[in-house]
N, CA, C and O atoms as a CHARMM CRD file, in Angstrom:
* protein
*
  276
    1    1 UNK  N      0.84300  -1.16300   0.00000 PROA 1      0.00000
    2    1 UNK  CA     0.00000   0.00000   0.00000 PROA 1      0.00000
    3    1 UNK  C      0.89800   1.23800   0.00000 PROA 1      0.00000
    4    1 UNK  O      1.28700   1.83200   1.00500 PROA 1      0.00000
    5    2 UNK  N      1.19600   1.57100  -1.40200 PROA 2      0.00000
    6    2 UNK  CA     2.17000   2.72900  -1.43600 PROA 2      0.00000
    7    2 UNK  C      1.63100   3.72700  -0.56500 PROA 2      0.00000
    8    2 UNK  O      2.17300   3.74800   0.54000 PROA 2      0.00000
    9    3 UNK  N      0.63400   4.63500  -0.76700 PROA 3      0.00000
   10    3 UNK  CA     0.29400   5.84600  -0.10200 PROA 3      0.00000
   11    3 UNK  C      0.25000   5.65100   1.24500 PROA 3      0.00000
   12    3 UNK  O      0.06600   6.68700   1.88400 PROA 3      0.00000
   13    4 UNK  N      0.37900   4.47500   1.98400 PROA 4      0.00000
   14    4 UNK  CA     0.49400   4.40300   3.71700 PROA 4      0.00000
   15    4 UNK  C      2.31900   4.84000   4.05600 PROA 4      0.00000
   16    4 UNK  O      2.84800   4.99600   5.15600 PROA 4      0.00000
   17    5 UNK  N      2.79900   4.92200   2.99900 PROA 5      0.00000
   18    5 UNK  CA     4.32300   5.07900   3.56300 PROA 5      0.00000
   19    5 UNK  C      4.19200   6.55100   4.47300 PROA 5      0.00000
   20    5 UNK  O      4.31800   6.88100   5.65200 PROA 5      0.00000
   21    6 UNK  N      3.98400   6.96600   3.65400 PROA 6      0.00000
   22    6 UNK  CA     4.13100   8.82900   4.47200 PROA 6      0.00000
   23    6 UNK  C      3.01600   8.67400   5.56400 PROA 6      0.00000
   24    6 UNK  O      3.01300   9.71800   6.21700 PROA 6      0.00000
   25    7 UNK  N      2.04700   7.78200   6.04200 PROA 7      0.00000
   26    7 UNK  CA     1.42400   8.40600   6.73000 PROA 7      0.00000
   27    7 UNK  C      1.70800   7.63000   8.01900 PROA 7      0.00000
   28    7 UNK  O      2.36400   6.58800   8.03900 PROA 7      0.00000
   29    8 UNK  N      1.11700   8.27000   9.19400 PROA 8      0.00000
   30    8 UNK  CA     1.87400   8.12000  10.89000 PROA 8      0.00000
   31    8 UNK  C      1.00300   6.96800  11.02500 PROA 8      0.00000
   32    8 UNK  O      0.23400   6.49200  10.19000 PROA 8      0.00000
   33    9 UNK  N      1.27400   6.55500  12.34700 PROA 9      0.00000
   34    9 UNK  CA     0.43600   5.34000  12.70300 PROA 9      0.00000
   35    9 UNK  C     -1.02500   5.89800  13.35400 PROA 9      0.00000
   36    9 UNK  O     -2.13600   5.37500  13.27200 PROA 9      0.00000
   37   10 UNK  N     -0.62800   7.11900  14.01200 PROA 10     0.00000
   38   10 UNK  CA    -1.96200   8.03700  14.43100 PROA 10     0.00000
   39   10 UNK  C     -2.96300   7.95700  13.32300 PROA 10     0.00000
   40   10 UNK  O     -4.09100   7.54000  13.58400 PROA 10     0.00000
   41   11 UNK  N     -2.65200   8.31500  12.12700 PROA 11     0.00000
   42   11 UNK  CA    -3.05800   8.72800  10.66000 PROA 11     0.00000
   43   11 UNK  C     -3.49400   7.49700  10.09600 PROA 11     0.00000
   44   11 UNK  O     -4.62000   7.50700   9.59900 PROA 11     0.00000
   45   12 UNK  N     -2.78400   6.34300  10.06400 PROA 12     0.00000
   46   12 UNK  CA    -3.40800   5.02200  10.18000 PROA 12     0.00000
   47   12 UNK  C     -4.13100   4.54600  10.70900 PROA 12     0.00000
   48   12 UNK  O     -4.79600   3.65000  10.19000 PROA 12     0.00000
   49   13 UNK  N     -4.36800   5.06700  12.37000 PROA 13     0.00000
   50   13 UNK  CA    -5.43900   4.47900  13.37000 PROA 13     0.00000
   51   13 UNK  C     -6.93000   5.07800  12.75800 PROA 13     0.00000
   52   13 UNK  O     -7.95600   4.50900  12.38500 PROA 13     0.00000
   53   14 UNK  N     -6.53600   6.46900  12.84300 PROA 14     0.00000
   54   14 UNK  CA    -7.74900   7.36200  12.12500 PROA 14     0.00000
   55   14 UNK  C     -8.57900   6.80600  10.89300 PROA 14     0.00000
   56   14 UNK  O     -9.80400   6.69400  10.85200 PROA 14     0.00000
   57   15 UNK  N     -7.73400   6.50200   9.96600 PROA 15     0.00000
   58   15 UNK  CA    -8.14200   6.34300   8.90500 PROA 15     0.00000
   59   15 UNK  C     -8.50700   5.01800   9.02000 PROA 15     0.00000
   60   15 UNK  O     -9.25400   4.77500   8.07200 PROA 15     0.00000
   61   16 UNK  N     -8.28800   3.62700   9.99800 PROA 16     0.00000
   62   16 UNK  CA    -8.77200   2.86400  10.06600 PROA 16     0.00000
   63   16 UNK  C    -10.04700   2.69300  10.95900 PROA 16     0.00000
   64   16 UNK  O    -10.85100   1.76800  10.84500 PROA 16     0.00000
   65   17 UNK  N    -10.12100   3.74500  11.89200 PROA 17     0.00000
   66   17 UNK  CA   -11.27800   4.12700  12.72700 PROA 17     0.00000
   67   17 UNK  C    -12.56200   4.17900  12.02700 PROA 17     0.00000
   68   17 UNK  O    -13.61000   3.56400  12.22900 PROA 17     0.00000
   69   18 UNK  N    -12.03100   5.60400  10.61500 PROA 18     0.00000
   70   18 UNK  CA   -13.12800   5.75000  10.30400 PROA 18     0.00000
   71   18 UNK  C    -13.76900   4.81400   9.04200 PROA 18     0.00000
   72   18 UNK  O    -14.86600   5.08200   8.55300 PROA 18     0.00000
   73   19 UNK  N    -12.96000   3.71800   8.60000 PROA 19     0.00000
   74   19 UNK  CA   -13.37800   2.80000   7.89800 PROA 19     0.00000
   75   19 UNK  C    -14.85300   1.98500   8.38000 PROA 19     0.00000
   76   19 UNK  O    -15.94700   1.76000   7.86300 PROA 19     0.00000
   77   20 UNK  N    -14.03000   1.63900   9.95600 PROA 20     0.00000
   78   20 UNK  CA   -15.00700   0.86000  10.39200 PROA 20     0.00000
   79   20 UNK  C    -16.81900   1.81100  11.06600 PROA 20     0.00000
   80   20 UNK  O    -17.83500   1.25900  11.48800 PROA 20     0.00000
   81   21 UNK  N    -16.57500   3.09300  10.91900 PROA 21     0.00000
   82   21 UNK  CA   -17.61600   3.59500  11.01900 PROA 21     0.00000
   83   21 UNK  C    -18.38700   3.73700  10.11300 PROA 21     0.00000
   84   21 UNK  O    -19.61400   3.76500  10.20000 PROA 21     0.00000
   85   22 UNK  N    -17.66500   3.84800   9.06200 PROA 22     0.00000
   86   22 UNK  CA   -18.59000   3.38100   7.64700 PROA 22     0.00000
   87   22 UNK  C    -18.89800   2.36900   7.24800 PROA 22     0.00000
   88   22 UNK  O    -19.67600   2.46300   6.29800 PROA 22     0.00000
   89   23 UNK  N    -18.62500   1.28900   7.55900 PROA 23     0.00000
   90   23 UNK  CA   -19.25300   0.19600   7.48700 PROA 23     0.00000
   91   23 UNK  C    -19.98300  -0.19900   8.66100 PROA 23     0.00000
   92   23 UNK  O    -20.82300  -1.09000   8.53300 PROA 23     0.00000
   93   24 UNK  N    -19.79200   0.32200   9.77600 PROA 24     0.00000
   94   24 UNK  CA   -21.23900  -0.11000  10.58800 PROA 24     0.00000
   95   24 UNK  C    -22.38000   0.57000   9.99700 PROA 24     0.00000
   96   24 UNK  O    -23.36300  -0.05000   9.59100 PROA 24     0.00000
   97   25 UNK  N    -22.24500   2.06700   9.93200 PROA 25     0.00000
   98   25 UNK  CA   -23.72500   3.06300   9.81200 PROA 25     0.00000
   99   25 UNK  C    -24.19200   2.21700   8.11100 PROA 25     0.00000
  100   25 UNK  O    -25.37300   2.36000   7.79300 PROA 25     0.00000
  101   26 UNK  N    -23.34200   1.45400   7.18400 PROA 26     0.00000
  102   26 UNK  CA   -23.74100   1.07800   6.06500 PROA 26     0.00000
  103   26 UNK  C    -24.70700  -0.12500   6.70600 PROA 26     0.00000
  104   26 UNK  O    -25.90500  -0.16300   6.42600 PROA 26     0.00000
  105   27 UNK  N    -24.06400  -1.13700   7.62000 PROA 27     0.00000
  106   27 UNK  CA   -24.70200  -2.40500   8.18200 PROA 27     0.00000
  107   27 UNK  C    -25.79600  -1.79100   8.88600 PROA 27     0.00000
  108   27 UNK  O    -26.89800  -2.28600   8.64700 PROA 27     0.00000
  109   28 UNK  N    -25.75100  -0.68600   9.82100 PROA 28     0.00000
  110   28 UNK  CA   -26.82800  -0.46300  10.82000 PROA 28     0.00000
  111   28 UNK  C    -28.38300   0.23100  10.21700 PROA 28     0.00000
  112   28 UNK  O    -29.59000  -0.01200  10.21400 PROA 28     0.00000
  113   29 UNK  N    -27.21700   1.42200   9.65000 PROA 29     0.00000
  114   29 UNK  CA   -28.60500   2.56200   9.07900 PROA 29     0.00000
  115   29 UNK  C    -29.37800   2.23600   7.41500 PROA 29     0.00000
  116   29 UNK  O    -30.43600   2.65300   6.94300 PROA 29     0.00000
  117   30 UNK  N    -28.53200   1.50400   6.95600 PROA 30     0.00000
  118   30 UNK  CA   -29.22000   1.43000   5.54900 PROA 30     0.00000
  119   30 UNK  C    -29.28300   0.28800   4.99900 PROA 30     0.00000
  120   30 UNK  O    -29.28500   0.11100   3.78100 PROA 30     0.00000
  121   31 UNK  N    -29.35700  -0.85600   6.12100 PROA 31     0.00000
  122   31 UNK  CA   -29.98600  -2.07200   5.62600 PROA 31     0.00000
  123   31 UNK  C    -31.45900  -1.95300   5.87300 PROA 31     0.00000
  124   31 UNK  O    -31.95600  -1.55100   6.92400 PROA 31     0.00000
  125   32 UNK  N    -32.06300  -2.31200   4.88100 PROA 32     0.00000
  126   32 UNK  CA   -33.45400  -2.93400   4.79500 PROA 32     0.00000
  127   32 UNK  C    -33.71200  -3.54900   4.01400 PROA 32     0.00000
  128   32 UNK  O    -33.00200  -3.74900   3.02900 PROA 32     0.00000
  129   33 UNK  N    -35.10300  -4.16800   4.27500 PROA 33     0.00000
  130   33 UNK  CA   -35.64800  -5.21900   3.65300 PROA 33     0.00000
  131   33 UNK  C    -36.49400  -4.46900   1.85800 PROA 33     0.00000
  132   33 UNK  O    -36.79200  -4.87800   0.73500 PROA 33     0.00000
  133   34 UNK  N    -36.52600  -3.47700   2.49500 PROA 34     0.00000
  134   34 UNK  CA   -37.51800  -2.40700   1.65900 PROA 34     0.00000
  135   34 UNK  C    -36.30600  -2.21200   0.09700 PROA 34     0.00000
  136   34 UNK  O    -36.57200  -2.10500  -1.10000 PROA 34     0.00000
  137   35 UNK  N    -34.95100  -2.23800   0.85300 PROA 35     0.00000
  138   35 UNK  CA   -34.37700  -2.08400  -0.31300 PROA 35     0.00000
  139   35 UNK  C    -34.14800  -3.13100  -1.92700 PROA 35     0.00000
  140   35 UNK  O    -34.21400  -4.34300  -2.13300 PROA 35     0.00000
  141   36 UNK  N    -33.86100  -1.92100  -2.83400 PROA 36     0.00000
  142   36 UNK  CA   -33.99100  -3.65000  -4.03500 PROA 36     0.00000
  143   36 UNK  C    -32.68500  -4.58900  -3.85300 PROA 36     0.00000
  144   36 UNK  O    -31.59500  -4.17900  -3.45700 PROA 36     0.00000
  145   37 UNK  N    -32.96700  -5.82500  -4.18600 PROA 37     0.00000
  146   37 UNK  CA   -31.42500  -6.16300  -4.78200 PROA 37     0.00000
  147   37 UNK  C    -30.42500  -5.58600  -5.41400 PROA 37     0.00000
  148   37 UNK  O    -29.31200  -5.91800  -5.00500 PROA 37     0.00000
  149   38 UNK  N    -30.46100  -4.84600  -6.26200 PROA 38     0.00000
  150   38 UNK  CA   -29.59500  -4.04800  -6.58500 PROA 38     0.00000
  151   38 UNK  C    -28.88300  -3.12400  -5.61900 PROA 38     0.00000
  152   38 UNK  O    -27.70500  -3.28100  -5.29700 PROA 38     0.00000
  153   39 UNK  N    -29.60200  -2.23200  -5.21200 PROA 39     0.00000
  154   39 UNK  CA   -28.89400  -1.66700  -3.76300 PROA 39     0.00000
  155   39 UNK  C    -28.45100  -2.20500  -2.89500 PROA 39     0.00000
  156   39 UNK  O    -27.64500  -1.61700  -2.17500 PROA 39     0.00000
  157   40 UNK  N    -28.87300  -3.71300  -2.61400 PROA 40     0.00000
  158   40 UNK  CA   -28.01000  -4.93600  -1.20300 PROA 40     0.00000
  159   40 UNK  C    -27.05000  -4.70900  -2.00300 PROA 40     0.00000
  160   40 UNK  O    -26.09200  -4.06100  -1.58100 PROA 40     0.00000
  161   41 UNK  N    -27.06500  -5.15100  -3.26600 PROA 41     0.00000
  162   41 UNK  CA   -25.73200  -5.75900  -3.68600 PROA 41     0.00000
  163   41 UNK  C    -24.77900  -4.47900  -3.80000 PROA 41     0.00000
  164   41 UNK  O    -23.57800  -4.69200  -3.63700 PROA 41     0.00000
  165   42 UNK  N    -24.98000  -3.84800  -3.92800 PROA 42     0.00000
  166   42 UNK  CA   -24.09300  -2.32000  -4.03700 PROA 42     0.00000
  167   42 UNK  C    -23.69200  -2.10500  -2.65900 PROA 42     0.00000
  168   42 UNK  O    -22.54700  -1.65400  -2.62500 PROA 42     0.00000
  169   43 UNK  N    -24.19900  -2.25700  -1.52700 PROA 43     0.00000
  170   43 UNK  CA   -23.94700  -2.02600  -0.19500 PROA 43     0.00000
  171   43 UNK  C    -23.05800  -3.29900   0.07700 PROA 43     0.00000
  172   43 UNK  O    -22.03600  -3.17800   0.75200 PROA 43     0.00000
  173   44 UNK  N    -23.44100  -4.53400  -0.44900 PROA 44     0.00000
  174   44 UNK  CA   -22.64900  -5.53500  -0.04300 PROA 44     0.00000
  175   44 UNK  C    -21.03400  -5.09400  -0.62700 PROA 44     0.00000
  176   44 UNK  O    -20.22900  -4.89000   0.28100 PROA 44     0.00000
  177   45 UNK  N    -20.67200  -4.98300  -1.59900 PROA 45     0.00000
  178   45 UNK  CA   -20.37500  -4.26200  -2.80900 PROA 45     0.00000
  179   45 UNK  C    -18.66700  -2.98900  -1.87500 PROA 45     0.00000
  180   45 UNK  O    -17.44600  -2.94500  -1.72100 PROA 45     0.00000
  181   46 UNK  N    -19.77800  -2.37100  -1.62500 PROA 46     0.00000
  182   46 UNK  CA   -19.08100  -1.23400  -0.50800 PROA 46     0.00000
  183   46 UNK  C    -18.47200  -1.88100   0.28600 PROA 46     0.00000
  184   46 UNK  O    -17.31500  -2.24900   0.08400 PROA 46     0.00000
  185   47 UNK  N    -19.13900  -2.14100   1.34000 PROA 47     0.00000
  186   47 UNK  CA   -19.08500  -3.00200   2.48600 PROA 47     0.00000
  187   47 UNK  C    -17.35800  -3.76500   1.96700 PROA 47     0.00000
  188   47 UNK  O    -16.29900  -3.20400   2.24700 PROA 47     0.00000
  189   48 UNK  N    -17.43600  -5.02000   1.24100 PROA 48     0.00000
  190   48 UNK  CA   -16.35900  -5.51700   1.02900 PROA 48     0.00000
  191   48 UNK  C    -14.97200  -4.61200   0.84000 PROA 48     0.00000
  192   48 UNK  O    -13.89200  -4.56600   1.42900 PROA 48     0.00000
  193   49 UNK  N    -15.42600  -4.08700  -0.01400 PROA 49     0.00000
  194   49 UNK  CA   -13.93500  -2.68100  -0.65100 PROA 49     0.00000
  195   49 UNK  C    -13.88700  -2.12200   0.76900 PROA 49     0.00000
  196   49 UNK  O    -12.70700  -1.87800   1.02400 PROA 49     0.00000
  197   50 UNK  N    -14.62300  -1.84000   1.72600 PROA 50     0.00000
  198   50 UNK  CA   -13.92500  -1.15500   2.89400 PROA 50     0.00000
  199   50 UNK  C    -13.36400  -2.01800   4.11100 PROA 50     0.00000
  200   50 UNK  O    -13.00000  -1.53100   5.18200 PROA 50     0.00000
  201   51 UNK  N    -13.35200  -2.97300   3.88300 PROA 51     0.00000
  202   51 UNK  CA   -12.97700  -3.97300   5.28500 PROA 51     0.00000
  203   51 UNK  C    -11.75400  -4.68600   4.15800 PROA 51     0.00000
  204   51 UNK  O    -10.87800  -5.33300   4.73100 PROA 51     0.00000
  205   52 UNK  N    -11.65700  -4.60300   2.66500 PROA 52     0.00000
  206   52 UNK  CA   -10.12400  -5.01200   2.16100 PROA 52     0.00000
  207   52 UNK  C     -9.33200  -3.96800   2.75300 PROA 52     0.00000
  208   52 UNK  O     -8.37800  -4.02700   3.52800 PROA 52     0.00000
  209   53 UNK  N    -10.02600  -2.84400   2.13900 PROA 53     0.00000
  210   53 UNK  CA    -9.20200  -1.51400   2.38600 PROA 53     0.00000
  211   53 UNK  C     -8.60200  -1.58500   4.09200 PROA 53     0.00000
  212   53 UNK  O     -7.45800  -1.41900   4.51400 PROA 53     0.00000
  213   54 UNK  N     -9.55600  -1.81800   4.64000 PROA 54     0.00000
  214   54 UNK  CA    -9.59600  -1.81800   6.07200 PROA 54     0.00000
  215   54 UNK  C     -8.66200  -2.83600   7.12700 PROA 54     0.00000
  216   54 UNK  O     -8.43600  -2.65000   8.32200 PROA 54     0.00000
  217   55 UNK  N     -8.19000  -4.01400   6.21500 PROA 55     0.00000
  218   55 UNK  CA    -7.43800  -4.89100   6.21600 PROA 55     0.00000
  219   55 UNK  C     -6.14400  -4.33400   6.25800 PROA 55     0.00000
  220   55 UNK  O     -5.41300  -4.36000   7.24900 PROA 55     0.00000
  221   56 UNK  N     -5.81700  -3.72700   4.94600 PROA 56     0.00000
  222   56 UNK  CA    -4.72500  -3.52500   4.63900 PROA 56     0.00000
  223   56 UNK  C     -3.85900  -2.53500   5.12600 PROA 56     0.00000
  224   56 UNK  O     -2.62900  -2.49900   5.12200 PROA 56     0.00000
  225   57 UNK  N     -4.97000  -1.46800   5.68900 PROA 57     0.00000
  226   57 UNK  CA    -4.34100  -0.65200   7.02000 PROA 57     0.00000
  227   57 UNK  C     -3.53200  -1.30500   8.29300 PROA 57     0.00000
  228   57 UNK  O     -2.44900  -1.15800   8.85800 PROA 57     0.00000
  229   58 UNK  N     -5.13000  -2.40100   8.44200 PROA 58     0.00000
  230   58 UNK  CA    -4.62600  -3.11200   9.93300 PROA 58     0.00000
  231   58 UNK  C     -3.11000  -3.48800   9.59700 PROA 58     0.00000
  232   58 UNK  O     -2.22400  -2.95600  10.26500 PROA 58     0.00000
  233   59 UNK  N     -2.81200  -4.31600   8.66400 PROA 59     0.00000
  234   59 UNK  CA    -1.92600  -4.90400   8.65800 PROA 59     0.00000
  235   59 UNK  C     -0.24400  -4.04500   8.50200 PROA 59     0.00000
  236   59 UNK  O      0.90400  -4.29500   8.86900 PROA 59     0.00000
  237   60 UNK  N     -0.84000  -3.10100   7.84900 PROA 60     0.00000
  238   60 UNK  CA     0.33800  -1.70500   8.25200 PROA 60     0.00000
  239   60 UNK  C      0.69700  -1.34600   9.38200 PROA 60     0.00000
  240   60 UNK  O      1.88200  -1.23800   9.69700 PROA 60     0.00000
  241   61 UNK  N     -0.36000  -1.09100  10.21500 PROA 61     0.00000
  242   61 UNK  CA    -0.25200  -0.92300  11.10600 PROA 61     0.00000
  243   61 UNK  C      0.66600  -1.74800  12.33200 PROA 61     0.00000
  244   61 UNK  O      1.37100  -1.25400  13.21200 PROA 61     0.00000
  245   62 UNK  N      0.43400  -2.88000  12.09700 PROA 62     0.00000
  246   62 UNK  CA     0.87100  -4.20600  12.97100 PROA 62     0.00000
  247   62 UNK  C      2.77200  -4.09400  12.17500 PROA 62     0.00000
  248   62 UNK  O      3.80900  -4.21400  12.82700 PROA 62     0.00000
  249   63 UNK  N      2.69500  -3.91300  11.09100 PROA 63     0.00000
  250   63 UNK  CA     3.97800  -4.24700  10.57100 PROA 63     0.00000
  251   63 UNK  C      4.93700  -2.85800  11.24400 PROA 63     0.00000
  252   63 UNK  O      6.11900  -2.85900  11.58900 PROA 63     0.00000
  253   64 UNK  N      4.10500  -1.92500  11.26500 PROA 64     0.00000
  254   64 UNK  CA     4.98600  -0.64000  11.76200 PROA 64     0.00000
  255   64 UNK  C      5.04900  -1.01000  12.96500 PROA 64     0.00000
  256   64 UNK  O      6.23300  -1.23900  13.21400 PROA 64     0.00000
  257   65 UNK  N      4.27800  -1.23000  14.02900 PROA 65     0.00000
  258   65 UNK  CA     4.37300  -2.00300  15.58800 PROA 65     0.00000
  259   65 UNK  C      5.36800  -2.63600  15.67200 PROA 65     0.00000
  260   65 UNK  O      6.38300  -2.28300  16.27300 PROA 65     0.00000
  261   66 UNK  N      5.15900  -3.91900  14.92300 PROA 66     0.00000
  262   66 UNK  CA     6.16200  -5.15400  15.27300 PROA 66     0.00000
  263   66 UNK  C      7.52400  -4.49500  15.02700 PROA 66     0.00000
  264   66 UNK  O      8.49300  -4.78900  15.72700 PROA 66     0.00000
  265   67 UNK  N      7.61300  -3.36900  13.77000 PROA 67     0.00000
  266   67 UNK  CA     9.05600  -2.97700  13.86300 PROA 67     0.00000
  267   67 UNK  C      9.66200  -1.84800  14.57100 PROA 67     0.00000
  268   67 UNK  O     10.83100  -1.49800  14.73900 PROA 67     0.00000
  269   68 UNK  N      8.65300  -1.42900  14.89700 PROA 68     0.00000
  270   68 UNK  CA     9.35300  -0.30800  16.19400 PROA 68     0.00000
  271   68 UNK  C      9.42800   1.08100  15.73300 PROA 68     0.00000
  272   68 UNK  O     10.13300   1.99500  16.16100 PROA 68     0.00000
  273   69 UNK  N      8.44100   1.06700  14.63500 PROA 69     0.00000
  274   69 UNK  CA     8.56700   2.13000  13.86500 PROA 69     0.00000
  275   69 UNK  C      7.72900   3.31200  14.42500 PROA 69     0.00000
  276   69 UNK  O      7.72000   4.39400  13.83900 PROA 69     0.00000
């Protein structure tokens, strides 16, 4: 993940913070039943791309830890 080089681990926490707030208020506030398939699947859709994304922070994160960075 080139663009995580320059950024702090603060800046990493943040930005992984607010991943996971977007994917709850996606799980909490705008699931329904009312919605079409098309929109699950677009939310499902989201949902995934932000918990890869969201992954790949964590794992920055842990690698800057483990090295003392």
């Amino acid at each position: 993940m080139p663009e995580n080089d320059m950024m702090t681990l603060a800046e990493l926490h943040k930005e992984a913070s607010e991943i996971q707030l977007k994917i709850r208020r996606l799980l909490l506030h705008n699931y329904s039943y009312d919605d079409g398939i098309a929109d699950q699947l677009t939310k499902i859709s989201v949902i995934s791309d932000l918990r890869q994304k969201f992954i790949a922070i964590e794992k920055e994160i842990r690698l800057r830890t483990d090295s003392g960075q």
